[in-house]
N, CA, C and O atoms as CSV, one atom per row, in Angstrom:
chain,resi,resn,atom,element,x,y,z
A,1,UNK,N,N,-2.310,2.828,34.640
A,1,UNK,CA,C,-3.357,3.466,35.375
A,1,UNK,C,C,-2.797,4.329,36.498
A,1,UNK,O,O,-1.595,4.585,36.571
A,2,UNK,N,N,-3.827,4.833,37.496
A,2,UNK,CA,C,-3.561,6.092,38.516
A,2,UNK,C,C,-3.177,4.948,39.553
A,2,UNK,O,O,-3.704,3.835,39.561
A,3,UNK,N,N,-2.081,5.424,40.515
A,3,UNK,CA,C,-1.509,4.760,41.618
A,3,UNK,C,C,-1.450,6.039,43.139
A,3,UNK,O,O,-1.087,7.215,43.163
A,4,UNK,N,N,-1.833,5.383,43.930
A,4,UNK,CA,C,-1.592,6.579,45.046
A,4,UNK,C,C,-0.191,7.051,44.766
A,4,UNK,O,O,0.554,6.635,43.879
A,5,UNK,N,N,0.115,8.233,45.895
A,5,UNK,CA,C,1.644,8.578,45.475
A,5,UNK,C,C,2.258,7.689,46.469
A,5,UNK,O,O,3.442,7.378,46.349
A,6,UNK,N,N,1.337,7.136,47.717
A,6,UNK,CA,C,2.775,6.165,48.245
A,6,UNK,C,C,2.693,4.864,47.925
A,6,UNK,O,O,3.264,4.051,48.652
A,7,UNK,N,N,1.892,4.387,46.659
A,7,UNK,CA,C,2.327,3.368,46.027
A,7,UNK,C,C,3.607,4.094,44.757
A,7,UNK,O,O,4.660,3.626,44.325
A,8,UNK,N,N,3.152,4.920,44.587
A,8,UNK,CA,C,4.420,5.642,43.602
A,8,UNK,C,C,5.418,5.380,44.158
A,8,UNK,O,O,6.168,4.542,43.659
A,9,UNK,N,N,5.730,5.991,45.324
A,9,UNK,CA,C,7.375,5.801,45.936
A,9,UNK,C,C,7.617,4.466,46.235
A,9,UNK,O,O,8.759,4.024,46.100
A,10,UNK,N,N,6.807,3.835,46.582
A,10,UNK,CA,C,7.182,2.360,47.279
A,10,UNK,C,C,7.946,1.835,45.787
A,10,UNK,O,O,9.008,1.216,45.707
A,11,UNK,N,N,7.030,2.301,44.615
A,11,UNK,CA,C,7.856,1.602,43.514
A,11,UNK,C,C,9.464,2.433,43.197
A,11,UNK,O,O,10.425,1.739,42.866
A,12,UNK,N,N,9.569,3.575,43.307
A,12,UNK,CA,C,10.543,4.526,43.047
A,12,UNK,C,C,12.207,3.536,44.551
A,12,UNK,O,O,13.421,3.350,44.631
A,13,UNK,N,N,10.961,3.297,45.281
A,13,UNK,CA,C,12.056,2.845,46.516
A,13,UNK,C,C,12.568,1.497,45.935
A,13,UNK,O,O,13.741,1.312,46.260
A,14,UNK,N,N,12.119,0.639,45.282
A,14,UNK,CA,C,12.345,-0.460,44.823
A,14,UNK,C,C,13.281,-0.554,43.099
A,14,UNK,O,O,13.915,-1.467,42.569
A,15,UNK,N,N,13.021,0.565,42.753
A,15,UNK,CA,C,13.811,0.728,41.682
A,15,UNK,C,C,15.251,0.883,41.819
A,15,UNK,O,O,15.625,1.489,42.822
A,16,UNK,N,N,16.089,0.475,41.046
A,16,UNK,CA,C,17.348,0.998,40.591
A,16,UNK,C,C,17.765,2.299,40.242
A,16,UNK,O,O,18.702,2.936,40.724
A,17,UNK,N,N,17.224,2.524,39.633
A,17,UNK,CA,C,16.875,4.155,38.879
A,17,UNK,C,C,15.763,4.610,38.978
A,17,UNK,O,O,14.869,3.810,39.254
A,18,UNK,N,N,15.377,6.211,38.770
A,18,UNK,CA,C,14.576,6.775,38.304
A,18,UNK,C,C,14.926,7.417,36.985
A,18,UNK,O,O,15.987,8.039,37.037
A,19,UNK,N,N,14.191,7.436,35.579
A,19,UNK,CA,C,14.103,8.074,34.347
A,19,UNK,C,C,13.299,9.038,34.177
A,19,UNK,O,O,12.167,8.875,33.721
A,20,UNK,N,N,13.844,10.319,34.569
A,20,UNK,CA,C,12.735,11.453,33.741
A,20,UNK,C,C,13.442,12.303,32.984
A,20,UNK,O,O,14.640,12.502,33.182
A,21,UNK,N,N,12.810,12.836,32.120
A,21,UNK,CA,C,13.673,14.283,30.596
A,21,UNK,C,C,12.404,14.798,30.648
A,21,UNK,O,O,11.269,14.406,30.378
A,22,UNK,N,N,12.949,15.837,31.094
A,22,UNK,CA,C,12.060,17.254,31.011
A,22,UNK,C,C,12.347,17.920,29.697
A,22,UNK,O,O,13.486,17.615,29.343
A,23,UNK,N,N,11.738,18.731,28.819
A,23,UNK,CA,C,11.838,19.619,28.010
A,23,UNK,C,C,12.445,21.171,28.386
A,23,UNK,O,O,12.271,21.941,29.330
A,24,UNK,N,N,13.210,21.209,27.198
A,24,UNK,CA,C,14.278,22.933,27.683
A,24,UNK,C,C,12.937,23.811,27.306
A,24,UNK,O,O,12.842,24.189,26.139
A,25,UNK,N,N,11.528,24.275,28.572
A,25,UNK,CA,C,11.000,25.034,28.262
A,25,UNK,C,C,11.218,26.588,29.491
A,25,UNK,O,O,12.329,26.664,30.016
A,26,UNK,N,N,10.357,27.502,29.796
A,26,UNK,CA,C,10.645,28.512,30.721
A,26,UNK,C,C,9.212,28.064,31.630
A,26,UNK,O,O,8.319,28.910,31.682
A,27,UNK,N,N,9.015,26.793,32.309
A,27,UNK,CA,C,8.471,26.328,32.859
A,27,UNK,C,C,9.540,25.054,33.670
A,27,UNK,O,O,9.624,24.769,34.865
A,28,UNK,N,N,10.100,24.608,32.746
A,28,UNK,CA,C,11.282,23.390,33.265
A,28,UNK,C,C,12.289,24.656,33.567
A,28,UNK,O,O,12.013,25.005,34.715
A,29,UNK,N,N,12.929,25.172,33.251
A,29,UNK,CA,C,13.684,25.805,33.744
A,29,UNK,C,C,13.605,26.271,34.607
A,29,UNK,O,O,14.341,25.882,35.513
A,30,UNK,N,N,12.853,27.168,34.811
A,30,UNK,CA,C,12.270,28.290,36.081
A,30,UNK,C,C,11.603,27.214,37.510
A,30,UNK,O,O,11.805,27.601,38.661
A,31,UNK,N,N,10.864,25.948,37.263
A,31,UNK,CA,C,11.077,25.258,38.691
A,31,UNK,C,C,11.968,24.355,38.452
A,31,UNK,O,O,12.638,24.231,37.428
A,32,UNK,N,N,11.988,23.453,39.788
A,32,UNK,CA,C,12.468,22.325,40.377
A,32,UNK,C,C,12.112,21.272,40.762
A,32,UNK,O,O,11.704,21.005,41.892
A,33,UNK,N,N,12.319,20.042,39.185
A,33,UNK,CA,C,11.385,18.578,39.485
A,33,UNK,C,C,11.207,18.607,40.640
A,33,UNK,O,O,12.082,19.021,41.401
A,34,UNK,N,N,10.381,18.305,40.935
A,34,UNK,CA,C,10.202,17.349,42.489
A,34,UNK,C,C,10.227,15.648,42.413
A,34,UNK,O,O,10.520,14.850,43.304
A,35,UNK,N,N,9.898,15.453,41.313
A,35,UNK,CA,C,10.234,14.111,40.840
A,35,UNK,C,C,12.011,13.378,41.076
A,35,UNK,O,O,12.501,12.263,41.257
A,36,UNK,N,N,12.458,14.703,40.943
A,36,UNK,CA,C,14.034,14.368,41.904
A,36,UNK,C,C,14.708,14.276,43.297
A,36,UNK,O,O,15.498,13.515,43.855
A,37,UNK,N,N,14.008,15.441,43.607
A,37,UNK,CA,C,13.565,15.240,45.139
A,37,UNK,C,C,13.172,14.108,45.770
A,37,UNK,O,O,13.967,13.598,46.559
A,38,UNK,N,N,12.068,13.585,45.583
A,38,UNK,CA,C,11.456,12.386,45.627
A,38,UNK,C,C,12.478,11.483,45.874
A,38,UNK,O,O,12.869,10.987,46.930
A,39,UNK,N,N,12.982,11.302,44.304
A,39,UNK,CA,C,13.964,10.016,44.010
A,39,UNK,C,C,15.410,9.886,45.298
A,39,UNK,O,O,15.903,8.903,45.850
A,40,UNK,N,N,15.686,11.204,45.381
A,40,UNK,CA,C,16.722,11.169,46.116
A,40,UNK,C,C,16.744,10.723,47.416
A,40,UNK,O,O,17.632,10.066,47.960
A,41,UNK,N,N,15.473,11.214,47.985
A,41,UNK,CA,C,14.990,11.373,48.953
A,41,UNK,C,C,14.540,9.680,48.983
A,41,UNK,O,O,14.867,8.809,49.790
A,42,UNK,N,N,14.151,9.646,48.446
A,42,UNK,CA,C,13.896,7.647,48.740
A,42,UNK,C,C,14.876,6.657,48.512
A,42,UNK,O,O,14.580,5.470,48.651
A,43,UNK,N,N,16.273,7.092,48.099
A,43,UNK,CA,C,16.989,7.009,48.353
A,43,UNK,C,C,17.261,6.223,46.575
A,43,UNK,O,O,17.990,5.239,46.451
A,44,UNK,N,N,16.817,6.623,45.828
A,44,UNK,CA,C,16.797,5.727,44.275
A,44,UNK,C,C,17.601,6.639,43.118
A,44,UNK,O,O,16.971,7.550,42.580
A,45,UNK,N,N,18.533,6.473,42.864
A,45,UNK,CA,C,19.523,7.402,41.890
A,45,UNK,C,C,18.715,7.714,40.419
A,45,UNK,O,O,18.118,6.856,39.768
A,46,UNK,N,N,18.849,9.203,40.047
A,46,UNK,CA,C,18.514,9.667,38.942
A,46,UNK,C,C,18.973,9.394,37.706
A,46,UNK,O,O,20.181,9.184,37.825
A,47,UNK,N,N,18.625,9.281,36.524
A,47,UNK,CA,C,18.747,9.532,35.214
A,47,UNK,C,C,17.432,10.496,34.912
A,47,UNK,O,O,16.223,10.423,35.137
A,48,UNK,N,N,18.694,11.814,34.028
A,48,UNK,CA,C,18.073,12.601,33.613
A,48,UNK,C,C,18.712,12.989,33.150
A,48,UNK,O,O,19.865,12.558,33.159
A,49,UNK,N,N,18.185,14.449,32.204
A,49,UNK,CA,C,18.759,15.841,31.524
A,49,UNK,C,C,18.755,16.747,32.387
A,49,UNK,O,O,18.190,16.517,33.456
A,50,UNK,N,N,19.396,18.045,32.153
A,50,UNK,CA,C,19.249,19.230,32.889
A,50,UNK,C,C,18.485,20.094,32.839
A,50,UNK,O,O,18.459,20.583,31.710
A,51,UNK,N,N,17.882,20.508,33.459
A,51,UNK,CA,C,16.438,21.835,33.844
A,51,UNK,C,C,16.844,22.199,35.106
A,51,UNK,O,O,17.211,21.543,36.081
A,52,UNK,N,N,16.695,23.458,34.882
A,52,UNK,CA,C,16.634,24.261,35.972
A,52,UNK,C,C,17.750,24.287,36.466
A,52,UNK,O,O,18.617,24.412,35.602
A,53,UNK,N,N,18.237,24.206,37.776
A,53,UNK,CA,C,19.922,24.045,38.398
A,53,UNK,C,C,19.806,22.764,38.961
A,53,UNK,O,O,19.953,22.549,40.164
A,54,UNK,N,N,19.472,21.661,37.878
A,54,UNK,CA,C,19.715,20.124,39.073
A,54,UNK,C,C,21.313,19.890,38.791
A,54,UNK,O,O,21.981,19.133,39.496
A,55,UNK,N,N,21.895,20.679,37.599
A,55,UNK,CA,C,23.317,20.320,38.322
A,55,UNK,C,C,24.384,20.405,39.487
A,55,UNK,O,O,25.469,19.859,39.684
A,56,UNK,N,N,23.586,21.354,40.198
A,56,UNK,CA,C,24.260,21.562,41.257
A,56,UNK,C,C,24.248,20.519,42.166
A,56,UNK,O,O,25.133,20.443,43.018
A,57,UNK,N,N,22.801,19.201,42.047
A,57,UNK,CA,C,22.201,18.211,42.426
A,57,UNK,C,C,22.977,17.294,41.964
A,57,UNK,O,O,23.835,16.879,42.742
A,58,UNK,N,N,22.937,16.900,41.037
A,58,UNK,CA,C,22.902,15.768,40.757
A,58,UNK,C,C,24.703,15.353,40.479
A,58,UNK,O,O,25.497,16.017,39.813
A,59,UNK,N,N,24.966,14.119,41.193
A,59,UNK,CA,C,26.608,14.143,41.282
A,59,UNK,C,C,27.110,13.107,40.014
A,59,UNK,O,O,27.389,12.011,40.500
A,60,UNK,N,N,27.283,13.129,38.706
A,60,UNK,CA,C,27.196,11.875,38.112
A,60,UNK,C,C,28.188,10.498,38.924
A,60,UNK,O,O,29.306,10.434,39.435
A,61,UNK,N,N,27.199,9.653,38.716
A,61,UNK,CA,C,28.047,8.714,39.202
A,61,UNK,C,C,27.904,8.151,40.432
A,61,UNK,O,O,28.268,7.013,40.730
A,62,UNK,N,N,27.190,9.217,41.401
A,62,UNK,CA,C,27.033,9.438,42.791
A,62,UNK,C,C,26.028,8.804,43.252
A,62,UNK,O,O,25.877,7.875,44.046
A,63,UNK,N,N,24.975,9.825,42.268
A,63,UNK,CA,C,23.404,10.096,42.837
A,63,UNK,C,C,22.480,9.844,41.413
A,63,UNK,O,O,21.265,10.044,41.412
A,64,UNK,N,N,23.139,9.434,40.347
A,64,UNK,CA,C,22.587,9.545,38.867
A,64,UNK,C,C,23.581,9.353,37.630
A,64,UNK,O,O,24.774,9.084,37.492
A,65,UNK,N,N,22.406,9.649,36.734
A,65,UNK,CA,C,23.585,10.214,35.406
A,65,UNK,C,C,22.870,11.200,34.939
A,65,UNK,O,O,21.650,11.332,35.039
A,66,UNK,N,N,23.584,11.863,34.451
A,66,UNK,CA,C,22.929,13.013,32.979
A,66,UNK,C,C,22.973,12.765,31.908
A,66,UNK,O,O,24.070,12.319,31.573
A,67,UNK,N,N,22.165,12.851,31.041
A,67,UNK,CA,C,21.816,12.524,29.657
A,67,UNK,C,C,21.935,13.955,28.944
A,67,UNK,O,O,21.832,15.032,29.531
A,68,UNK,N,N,22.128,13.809,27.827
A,68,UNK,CA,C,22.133,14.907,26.971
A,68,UNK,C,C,21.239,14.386,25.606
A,68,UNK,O,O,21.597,13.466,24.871
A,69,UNK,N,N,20.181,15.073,25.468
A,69,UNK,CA,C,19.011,14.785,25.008
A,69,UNK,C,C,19.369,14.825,23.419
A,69,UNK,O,O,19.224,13.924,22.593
A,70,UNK,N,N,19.874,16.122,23.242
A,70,UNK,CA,C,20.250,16.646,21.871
A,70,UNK,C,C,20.840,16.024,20.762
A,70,UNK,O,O,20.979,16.465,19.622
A,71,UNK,N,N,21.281,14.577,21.399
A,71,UNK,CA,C,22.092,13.746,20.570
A,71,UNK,C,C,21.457,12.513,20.900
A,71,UNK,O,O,21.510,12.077,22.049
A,72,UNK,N,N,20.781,11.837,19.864
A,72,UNK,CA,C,20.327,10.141,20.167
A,72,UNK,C,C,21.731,9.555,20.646
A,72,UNK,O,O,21.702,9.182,21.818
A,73,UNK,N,N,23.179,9.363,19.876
A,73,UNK,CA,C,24.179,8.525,19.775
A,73,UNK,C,C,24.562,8.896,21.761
A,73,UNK,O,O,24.775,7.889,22.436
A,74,UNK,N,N,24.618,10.428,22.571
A,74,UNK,CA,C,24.704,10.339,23.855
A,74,UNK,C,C,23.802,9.978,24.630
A,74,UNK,O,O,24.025,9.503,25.744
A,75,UNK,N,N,22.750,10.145,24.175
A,75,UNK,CA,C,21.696,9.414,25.288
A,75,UNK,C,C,21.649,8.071,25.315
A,75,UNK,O,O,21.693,7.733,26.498
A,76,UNK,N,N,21.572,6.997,24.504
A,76,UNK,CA,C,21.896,5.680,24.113
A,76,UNK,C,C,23.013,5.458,25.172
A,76,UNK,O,O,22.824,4.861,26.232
A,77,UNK,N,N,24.118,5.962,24.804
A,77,UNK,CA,C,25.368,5.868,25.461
A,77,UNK,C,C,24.974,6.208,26.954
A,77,UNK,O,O,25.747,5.479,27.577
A,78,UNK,N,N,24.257,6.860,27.848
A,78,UNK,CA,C,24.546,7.247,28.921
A,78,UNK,C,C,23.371,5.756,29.600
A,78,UNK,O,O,23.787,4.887,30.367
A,79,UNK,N,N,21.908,5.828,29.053
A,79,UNK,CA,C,21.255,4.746,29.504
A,79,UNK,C,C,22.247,3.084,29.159
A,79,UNK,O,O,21.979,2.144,29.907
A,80,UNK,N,N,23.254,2.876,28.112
A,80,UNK,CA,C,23.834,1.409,28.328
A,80,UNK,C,C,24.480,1.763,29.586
A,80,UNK,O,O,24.347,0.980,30.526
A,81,UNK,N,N,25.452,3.284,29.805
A,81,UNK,CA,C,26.463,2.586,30.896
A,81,UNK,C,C,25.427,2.690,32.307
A,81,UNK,O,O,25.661,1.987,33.290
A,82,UNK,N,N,24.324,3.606,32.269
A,82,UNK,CA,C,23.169,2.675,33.545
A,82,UNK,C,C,23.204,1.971,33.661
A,82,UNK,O,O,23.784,1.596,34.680
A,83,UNK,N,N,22.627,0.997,32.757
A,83,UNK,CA,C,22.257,-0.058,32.791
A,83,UNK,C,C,23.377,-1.555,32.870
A,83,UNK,O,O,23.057,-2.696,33.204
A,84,UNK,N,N,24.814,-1.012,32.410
A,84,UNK,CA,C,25.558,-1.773,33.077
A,84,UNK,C,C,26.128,-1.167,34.080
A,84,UNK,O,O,27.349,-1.038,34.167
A,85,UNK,N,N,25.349,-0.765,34.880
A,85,UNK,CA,C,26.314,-0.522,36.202
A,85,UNK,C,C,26.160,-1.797,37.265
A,85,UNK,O,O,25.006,-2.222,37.220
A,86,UNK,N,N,26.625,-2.204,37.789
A,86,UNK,CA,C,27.311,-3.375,38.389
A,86,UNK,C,C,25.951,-3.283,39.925
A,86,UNK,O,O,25.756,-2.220,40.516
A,87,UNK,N,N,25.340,-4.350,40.223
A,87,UNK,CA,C,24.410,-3.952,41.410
A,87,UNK,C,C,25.135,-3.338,42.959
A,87,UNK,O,O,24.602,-2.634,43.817
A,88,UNK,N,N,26.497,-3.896,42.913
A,88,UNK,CA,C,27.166,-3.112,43.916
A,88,UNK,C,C,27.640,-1.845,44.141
A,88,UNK,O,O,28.115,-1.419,45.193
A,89,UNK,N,N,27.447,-1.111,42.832
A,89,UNK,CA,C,27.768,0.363,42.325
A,89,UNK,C,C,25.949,0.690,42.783
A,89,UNK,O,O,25.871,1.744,43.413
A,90,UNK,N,N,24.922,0.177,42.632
A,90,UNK,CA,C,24.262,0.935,42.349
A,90,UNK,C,C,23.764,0.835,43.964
A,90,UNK,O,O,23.324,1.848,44.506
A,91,UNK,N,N,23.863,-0.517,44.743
A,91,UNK,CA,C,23.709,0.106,46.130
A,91,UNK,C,C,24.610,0.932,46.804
A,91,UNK,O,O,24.114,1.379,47.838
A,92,UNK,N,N,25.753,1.296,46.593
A,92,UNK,CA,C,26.605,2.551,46.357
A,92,UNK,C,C,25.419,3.850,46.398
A,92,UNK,O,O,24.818,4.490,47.260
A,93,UNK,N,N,25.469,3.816,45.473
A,93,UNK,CA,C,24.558,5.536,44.808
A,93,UNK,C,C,23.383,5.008,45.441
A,93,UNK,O,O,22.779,6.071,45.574
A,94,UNK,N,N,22.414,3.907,46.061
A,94,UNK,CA,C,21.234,4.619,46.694
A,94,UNK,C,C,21.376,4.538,48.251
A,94,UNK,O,O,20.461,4.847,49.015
A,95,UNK,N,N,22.889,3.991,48.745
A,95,UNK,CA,C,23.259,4.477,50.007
A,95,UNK,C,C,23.452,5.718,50.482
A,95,UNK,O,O,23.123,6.160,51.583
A,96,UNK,N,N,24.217,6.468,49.252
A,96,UNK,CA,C,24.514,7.571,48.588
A,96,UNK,C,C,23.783,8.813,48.541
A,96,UNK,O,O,24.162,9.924,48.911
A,97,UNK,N,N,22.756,8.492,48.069
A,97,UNK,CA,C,21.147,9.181,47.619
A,97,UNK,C,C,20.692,9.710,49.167
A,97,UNK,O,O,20.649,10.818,49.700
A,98,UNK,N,N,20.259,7.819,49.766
A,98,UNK,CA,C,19.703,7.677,51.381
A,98,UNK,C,C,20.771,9.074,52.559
A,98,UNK,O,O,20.201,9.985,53.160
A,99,UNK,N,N,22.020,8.885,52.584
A,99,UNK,CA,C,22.559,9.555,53.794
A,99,UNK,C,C,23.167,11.019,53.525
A,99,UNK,O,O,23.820,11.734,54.285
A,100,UNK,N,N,22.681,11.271,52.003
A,100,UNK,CA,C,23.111,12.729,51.771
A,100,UNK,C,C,21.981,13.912,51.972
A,100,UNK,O,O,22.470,15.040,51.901
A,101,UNK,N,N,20.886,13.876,52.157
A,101,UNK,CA,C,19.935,14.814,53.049
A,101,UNK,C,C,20.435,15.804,52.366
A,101,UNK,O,O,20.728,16.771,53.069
A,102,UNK,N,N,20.713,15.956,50.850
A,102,UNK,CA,C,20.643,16.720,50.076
A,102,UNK,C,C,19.252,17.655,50.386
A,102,UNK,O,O,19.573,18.829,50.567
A,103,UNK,N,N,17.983,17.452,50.476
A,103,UNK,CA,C,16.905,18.040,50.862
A,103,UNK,C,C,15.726,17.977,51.778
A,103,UNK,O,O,14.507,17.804,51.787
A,104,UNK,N,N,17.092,18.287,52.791
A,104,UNK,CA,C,16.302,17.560,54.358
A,104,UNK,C,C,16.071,19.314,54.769
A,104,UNK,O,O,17.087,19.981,54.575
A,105,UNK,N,N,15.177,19.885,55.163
A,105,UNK,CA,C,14.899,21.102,55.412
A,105,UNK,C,C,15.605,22.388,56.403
A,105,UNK,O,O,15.634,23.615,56.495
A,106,UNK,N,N,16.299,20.751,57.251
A,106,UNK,CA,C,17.027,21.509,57.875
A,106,UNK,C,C,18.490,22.482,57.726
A,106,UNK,O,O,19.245,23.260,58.309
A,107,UNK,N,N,18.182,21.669,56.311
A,107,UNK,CA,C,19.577,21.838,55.786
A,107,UNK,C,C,19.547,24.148,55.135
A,107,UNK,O,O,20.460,24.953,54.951
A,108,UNK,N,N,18.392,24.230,55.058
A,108,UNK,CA,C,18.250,25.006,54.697
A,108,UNK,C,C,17.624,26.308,55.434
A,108,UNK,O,O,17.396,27.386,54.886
A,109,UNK,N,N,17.349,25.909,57.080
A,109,UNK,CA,C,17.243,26.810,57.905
A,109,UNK,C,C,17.164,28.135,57.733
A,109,UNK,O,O,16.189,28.862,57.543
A,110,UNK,N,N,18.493,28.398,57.835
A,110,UNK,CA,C,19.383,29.689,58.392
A,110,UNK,C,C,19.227,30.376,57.033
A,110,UNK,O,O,19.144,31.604,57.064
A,111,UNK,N,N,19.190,29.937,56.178
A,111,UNK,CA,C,19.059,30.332,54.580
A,111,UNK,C,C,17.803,31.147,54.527
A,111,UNK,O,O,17.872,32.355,54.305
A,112,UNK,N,N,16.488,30.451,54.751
A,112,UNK,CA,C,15.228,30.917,55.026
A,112,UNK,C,C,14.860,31.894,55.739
A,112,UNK,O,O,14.225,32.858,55.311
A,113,UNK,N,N,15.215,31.734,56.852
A,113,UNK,CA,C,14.787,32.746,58.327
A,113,UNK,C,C,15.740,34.300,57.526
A,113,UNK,O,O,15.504,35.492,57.723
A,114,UNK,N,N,16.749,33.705,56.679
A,114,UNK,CA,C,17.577,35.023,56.224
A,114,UNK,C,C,16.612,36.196,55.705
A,114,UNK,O,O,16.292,37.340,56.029
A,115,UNK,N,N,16.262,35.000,54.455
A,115,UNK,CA,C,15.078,35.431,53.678
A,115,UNK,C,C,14.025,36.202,54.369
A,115,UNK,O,O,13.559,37.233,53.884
A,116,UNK,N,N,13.639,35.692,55.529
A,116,UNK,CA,C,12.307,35.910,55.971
A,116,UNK,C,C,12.236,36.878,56.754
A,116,UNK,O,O,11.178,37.449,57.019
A,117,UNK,N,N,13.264,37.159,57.183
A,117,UNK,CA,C,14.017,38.494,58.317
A,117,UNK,C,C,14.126,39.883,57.171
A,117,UNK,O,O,13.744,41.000,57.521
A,118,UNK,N,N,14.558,39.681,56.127
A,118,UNK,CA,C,15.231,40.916,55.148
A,118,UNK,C,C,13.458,41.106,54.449
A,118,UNK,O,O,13.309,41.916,53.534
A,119,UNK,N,N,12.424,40.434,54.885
A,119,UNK,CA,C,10.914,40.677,54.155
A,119,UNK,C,C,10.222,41.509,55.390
A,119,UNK,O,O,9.060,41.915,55.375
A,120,UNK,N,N,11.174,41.687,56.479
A,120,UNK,CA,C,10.467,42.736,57.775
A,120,UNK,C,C,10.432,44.230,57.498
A,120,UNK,O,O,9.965,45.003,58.335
């Protein structure tokens, strides 16, 4: 059933992982889950495929894994070694997740105002 979204995160915060696979369409490509955002941001490591530029995001090992959809025999393979990852590895990666402010706004300031100056 429907859950508020901050019962959503409270569960996302309590998880080990987050699991999402987007489809290679020109809709996944062209944005940027926010469903990763989220995850990171609550400090809960990703499993996923690639859309859009989350590789620049996503650190395997770090902050997630990547799956490669195209092949049942690699995706299998990437959710066992999740799933044996050791619970001290995985508070690792959501310490990891928590103090990297990968998409803390500030981070992106000077970037913006760039933007927003060269639209005068």
């Amino acid at each position: 059933g429907r859950v508020t979204h901050n019962e959503a995160l409270k569960e996302i915060i309590k998880s080990d992982f987050e699991l999402f696979i987007r489809d290679k369409n020109l809709p996944n490509i062209a944005g940027f889950p926010t469903k990763f955002v989220e995850s990171i941001s609550c400090g809960t490591p990703v499993i996923t495929n690639i859309s859009s530029n989350l590789d620049e995001f996503l650190k395997p090992g770090k902050n997630g894994f990547l799956i490669n959809i195209s092949s049942d025999e690699d995706l299998v393979k990437t959710l066992i070694k999740a799933l044996r990852t050791e619970k001290s590895s995985i508070v690792k990666m959501k310490n990891y997740c928590k103090s990297s402010n990968i998409f803390d706004y500030q981070n992106y300031r000077d970037a913006f105002n760039l933007f927003l100056d060269k639209l005068e």
